[in-house]
C-alpha positions as CSV (number, residue, x, y, z in Angstrom):
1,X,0.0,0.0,0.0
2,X,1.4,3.5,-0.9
3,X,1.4,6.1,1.6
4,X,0.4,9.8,0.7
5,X,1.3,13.0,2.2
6,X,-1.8,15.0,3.3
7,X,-1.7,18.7,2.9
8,X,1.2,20.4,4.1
9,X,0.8,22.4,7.2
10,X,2.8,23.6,10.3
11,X,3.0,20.3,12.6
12,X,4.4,17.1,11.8
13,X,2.7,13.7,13.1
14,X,5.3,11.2,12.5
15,X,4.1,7.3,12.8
16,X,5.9,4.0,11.9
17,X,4.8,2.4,9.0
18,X,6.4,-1.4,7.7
19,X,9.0,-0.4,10.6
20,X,10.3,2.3,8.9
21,X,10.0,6.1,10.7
22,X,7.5,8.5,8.2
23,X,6.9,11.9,8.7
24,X,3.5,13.4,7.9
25,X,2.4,17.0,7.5
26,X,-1.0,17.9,10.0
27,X,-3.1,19.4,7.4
28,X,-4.6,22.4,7.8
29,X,-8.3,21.9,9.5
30,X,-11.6,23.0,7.7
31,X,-13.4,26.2,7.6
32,X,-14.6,28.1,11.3
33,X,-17.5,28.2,12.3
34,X,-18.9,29.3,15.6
35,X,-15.0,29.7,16.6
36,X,-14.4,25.7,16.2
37,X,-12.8,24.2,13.5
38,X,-12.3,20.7,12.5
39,X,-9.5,18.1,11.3
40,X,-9.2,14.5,10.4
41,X,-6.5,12.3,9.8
42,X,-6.3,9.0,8.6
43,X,-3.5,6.5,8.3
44,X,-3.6,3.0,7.3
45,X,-3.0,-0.1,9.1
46,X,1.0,-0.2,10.0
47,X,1.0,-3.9,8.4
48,X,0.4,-3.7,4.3
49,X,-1.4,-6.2,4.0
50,X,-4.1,-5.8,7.1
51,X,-7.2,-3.7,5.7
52,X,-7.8,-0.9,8.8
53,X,-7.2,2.3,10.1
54,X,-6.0,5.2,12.4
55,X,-8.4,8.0,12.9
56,X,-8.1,10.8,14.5
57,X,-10.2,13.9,14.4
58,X,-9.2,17.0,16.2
59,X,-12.0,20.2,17.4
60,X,-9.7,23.2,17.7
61,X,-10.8,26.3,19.7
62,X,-9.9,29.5,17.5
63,X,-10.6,32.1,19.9
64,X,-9.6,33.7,22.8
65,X,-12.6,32.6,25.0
66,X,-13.7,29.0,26.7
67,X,-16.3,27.5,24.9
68,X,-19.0,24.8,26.4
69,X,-19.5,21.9,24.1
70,X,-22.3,19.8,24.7
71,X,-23.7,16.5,23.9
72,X,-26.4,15.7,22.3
73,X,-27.4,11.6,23.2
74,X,-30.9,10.6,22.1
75,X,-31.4,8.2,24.8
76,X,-30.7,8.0,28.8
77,X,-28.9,4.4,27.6
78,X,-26.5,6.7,26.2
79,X,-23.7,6.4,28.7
80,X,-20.8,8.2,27.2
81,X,-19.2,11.4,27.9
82,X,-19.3,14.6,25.3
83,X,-16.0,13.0,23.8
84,X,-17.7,10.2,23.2
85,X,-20.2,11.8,21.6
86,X,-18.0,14.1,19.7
87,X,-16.4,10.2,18.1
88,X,-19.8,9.2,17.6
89,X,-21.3,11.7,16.2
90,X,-18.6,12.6,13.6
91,X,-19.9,11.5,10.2
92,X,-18.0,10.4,7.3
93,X,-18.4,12.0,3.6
94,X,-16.4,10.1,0.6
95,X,-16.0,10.6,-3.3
96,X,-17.0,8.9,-4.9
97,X,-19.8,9.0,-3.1
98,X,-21.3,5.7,-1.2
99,X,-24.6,5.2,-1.0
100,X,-25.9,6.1,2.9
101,X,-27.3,3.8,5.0
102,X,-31.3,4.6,5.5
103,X,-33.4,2.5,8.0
104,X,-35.5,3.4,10.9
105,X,-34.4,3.9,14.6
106,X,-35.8,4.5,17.6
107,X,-37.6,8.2,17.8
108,X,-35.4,10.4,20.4
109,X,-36.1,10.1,23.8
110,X,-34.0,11.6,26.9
111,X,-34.6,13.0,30.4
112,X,-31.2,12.8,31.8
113,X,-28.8,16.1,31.1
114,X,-26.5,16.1,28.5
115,X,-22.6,16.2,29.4
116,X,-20.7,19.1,29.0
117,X,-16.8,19.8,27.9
118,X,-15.1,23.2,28.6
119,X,-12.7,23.8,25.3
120,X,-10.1,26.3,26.6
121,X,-9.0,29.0,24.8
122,X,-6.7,28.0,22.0
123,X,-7.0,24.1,23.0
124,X,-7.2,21.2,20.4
125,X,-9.5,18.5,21.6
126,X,-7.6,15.1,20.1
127,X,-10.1,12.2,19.8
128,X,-8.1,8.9,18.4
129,X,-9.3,5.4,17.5
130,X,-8.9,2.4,15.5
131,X,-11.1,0.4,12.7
132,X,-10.4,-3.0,11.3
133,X,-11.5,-3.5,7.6
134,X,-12.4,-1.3,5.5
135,X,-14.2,1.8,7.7
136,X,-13.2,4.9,9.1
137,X,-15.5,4.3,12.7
138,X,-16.5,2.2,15.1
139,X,-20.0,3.4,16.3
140,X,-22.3,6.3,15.3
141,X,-25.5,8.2,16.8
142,X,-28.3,8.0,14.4
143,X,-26.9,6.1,11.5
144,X,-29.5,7.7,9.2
145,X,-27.6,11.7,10.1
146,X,-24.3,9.8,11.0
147,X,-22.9,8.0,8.3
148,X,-20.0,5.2,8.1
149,X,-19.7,3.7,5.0
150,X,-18.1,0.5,4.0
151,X,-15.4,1.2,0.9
152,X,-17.0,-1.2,-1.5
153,X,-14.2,-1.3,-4.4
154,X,-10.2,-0.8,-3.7
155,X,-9.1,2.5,-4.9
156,X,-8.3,6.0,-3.8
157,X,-11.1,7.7,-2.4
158,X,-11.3,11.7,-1.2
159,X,-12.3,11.4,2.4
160,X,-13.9,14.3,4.9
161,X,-15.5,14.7,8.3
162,X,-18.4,16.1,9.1
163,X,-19.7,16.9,12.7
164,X,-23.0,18.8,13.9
165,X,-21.9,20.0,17.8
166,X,-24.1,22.3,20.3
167,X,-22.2,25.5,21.7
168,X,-23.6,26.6,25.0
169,X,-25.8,29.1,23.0
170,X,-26.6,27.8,19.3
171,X,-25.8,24.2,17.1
172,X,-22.7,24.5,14.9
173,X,-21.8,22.3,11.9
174,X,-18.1,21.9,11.5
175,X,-16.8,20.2,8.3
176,X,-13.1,18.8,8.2
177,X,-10.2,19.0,5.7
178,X,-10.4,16.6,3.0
179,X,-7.4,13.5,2.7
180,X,-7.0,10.6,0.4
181,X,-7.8,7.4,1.5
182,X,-5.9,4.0,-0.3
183,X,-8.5,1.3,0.2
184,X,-7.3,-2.3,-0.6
185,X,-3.8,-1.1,-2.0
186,X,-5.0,0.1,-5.1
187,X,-4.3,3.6,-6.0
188,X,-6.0,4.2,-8.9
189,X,-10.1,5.7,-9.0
190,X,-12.6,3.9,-7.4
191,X,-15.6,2.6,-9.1
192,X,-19.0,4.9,-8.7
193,X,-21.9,2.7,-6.9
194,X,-23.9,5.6,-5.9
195,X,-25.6,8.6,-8.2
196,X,-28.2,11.0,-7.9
197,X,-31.6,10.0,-10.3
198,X,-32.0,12.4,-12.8
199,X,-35.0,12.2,-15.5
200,X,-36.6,9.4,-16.7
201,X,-38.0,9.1,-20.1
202,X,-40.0,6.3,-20.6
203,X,-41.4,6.2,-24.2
204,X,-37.2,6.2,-25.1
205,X,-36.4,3.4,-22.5
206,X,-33.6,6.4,-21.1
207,X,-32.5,7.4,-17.9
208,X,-30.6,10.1,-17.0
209,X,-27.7,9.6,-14.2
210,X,-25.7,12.2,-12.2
211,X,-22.1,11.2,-11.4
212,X,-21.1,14.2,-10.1
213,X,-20.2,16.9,-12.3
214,X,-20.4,14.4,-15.0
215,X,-23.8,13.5,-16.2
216,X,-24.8,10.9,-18.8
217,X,-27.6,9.1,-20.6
218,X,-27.6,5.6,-21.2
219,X,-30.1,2.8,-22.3
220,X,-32.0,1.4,-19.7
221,X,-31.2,-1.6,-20.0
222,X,-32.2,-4.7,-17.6
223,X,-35.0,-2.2,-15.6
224,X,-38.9,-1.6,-16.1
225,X,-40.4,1.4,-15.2
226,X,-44.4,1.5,-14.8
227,X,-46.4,-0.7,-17.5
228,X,-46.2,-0.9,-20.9
């Protein structure tokens, strides 16, 4: 498996990889909002040929003031602390895109206050764990608002973090940098296996796909749509 250099900023986060010493950039984080900002980072499994991953997500405090973060658990079986809800809670976007898991869950439900954390001034909150196979997290809050998708195809996919957080005083949605993630050792493109439905013409058997930026038209071939 190759190993890329994320984008280059100030710190370095060195790791052992294959037993040999490799020095990575920190990249920068993503864009501020409510003074927070957010970064991921992702390395893969130190042995080549084990499919998993280091993750680590940082919440970085911008401003000169404290700032109380606070949980938001659906349920009083939610036992965790508002780090463990920050890990939780952080979803996962990819390109290509995968398709997101939709199901139903329980309806919310809580009577017991939610945990706080006081982010100094200027602190960086580190929050690291580990995944075996080929995801980037171990448990989520509502899976339909919290994704974690399983890479379906080997290849080099474009990897972000996404994580909806409460201030003391208002909701903030924080989105991370972006990194490349090598899934299965293959760094070349990915296959697509998830588009947006476009139009569908029926009296020319056609349906129109989005892929992106790239949209095409191809014979629908294989599907029926309404009666004939």
């Amino acid at each position: 498996m190759k190993n890329r250099v994320p984008i280059l900023a100030p710190l370095t986060l060195t790791v052992l990889i294959s037993g040999a010493t490799i020095a990575f950039e920190q990249p920068d984080p993503g864009p501020e909002d409510g003074g927070l900002r957010l970064r991921l980072v992702v390395l893969p499994h130190p042995k080549a040929d084990i499919e998993g991953y280091d993750v680590r997500v940082d919440v970085l405090n911008t401003t000169k003031a404290d700032i109380m973060l606070r949980a938001g658990w659906w349920y009083d079986t939610d036992k965790g602390d508002a780090k463990d809800y920050i890990e939780a809670s952080t979803s996962i976007e990819t390109y290509p895109a995968i398709a997101p898991w939709v199901g139903q869950v329980r309806a919310e439900h809580r009577t017991l206050p939610q945990p706080d954390y006081v982010l100094k001034a200027g602190e960086v909150l580190s929050l690291s764990w580990h995944t075996d196979g080929r995801r980037l997290k171990n448990k989520v809050t509502d899976p339909n608002t919290v994704q974690n998708p399983d890479f379906p195809f080997p290849g080099l996919y474009s990897v972000l973090a996404t994580l909806r957080i409460n201030r003391a005083d208002r909701a903030v949605l924080l989105r991370s940098n972006e990194q490349m993630v090598a899934v299965g050792g293959n760094p070349g493109a990915p296959k697509h296996t998830y588009a947006s439905y476009g139009e569908l013409k029926p009296l020319q058997r056609r349906r129109d796909w989005g892929w992106g930026l790239c949209t095409r038209s191809s014979k629908a071939t294989g599907f029926r749509f309404g009666q004939e």
